[in-house]
C-alpha positions, -999 to 999 in steps of 0.1 A, spaced: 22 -345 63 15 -337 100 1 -355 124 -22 -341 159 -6 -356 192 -23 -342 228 -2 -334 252 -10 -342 287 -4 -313 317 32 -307 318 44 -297 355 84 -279 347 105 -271 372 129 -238 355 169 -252 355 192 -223 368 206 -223 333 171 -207 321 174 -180 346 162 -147 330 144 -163 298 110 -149 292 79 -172 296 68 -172 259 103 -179 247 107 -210 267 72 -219 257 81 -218 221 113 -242 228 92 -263 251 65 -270 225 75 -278 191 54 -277 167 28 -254 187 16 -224 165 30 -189 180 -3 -181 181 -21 -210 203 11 -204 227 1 -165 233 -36 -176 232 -31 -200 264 -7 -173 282 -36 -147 276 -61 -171 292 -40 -180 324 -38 -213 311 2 -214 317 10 -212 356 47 -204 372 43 -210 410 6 -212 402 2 -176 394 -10 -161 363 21 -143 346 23 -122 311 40 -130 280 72 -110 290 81 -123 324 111 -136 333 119 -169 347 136 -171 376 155 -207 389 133 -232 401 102 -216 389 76 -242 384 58 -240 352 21 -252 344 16 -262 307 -17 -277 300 -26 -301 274 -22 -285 237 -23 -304 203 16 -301 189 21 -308 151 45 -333 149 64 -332 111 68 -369 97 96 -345 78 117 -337 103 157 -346 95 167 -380 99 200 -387 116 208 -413 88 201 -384 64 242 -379 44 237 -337 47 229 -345 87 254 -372 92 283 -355 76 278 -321 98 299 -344 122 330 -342 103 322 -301 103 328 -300 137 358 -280 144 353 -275 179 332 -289 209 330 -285 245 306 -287 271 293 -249 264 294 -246 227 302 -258 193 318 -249 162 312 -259 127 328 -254 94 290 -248 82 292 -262 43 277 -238 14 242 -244 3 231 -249 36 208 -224 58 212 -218 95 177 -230 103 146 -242 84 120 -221 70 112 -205 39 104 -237 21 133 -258 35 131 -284 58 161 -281 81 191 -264 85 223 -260 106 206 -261 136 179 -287 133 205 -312 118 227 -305 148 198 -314 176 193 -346 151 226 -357 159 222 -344 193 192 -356 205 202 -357 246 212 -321 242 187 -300 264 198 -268 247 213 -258 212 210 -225 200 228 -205 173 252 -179 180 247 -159 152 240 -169 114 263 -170 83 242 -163 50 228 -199 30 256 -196 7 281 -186 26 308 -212 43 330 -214 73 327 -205 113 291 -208 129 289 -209 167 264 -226 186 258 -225 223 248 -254 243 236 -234 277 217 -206 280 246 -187 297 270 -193 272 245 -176 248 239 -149 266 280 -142 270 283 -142 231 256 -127 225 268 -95 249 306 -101 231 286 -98 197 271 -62 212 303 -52 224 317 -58 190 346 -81 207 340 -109 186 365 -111 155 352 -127 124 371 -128 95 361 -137 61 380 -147 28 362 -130 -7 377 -138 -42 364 -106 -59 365 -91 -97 390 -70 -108 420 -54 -90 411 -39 -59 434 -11 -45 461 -11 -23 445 24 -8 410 11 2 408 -6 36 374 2 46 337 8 27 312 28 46 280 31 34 247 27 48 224 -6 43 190 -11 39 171 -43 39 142 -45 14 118 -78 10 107 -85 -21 65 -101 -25 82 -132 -35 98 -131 0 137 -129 -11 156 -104 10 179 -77 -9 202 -48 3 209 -16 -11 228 11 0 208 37 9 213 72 31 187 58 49 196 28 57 220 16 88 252 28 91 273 -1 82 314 -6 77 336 -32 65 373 -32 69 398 -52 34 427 -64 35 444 -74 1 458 -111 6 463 -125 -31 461 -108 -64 453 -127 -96 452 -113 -134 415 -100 -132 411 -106 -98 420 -106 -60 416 -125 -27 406 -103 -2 399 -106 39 372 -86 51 362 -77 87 328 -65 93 323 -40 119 291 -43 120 269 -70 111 241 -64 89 223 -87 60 246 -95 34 266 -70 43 300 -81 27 288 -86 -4 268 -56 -7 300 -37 7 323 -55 -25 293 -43 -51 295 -7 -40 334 -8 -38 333 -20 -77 342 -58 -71 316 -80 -72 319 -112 -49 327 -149 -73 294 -165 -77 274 -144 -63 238 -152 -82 223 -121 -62 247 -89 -60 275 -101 -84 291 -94 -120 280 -117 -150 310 -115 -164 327 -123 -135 306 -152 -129 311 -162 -164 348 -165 -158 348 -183 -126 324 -207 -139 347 -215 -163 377 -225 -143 347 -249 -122 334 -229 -92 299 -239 -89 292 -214 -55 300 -180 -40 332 -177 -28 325 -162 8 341 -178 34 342 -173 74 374 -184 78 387 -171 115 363 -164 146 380 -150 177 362 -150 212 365 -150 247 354 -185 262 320 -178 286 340 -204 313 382 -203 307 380 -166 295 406 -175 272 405 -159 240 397 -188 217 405 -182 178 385 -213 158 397 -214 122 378 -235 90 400 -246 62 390 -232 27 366 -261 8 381 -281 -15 366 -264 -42 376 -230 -29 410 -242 -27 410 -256 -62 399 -222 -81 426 -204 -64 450 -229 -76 434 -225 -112 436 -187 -110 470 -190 -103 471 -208 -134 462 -180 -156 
């Protein structure tokens, strides 16, 4: 359930920290609920003003600009996440790391990044619940729904920008833990093979590797073996869509509990000694701060759960 609210003529002077941000982007931030489409509509028109001028979709603020917003109707969701909600209130004790340029969370399994496709909230929106004074709150990059561990989140637009140029530089160092099936050998530290991303009608997003899809890599290391199966870091070079997983299906060891790319069996087995989710987990991120320039390593302690099968496959 929505409801219509007008907005009066919004006069915005551009804060230094939004230096460089194109019009239509900080349109779509300043206007929730607006429809893309009404927001490109206005732009088109000349509606939307910086320094009283007429400007396209793609330009690019500069400080101090002063930007024109006339009156638009904004949906306003009765939906949106409540502070008091226990999935929003406990993201608090997720925290693992705050200052005033970014955050890190232990992001918990089960939940997405951001809403959308049929869910209400995510990381994100829960996050800006909690924070309602912060101006700015942006993720860094994304960990998959059912995936745990590291997320970053910038708090200025600078700070995103800087992580965002680490993450093209390929400085950033995320590592992830994977209790796979079977015994996987001491000789393979690497996969290479090329992913592509396909979208099913029903929406759901599935990789295969193909020759013509992007060249993608993942680097293993072998941390604990078990009887019919072993604990293995990986380090993706790159960073493509379920990339990990796809990369331990094509390698012949199928991620635990994974419902979309993993072994029945497996699954059968794991299931059995009580681990209800996949066991993918960012557990190190490695970065150099936007301010200090220190490299910063943020690490997120196994869930409870995870912890417990690896005690019960110990067991065996």
């Amino acid at each position: 359930m929505t409801e219509q609210t007008s907005l009066k003529v919004q006069l915005i002077q551009v804060d230094p920290e939004l230096e460089g941000q194109r019009i239509d982007n900080f349109l779509r931030t300043q206007l929730k609920g607006v429809p893309k489409s009404l927001i490109y509509r206005v732009l088109r028109k000349g509606e939307v003003r910086v320094n009283k001028k007429r400007v396209k979709p793609d330009y690019k603020l500069q400080a101090d600009d002063l930007v024109r917003i006339p009156p638009l109707k904004v949906a306003e969701k009765s939906d949106a996440p409540s502070v008091k909600l226990d999935k929003v209130a406990g993201l608090e004790q997720h925290i693992l790391y705050e200052d005033e340029l970014l955050i890190a969370i232990n992001k918990p399994s089960g939940m997405a990044v951001h809403g959308g496709s049929g869910l209400s909230f995510g990381v994100i929106e829960a996050l800006r619940a909690l924070r309602p004074q912060q101006k700015f709150l942006e993720l860094v990059h994304r960990l998959d729904r059912d995936t745990s561990g590291c997320l970053l989140v910038a708090k200025r637009r600078s700070s995103l920008k800087a992580l965002h140029e680490q993450l093209r530089d390929k400085t950033v160092d995320k590592r992830y833990q994977a209790l796979v099936a079977g015994h996987w050998p001491d000789s393979r530290n690497k996969v290479r093979a090329p992913l592509k991303k396909n979208i099913l009608k029903s929406g759901e997003r599935m990789v295969s590797v193909s020759p013509d899809g992007k060249e993608s890599e993942t680097r293993y290391q072998i941390l604990e073996r078990f009887q019919n199966a072993t604990l293995v870091e990986a380090f993706p070079v790159t960073g493509r869509t379920h990339q990990i997983r796809v990369h331990c299906l094509h390698a012949g060891h199928a991620i635990a509990g994974d419902d979309k790319y993993g072994d029945e069996e497996f699954n059968q087995l794991t299931t059995g000694i009580g681990l209800k989710r996949l066991f993918l987990h960012a557990f190190t991120l490695s970065f150099v701060h936007p301010k200090t320039e220190q490299t910063m390593r943020i690490e997120a302690p196994l869930a409870p759960e995870l912890h417990a099968a690896l005690v019960k496959m110990r067991e065996r």
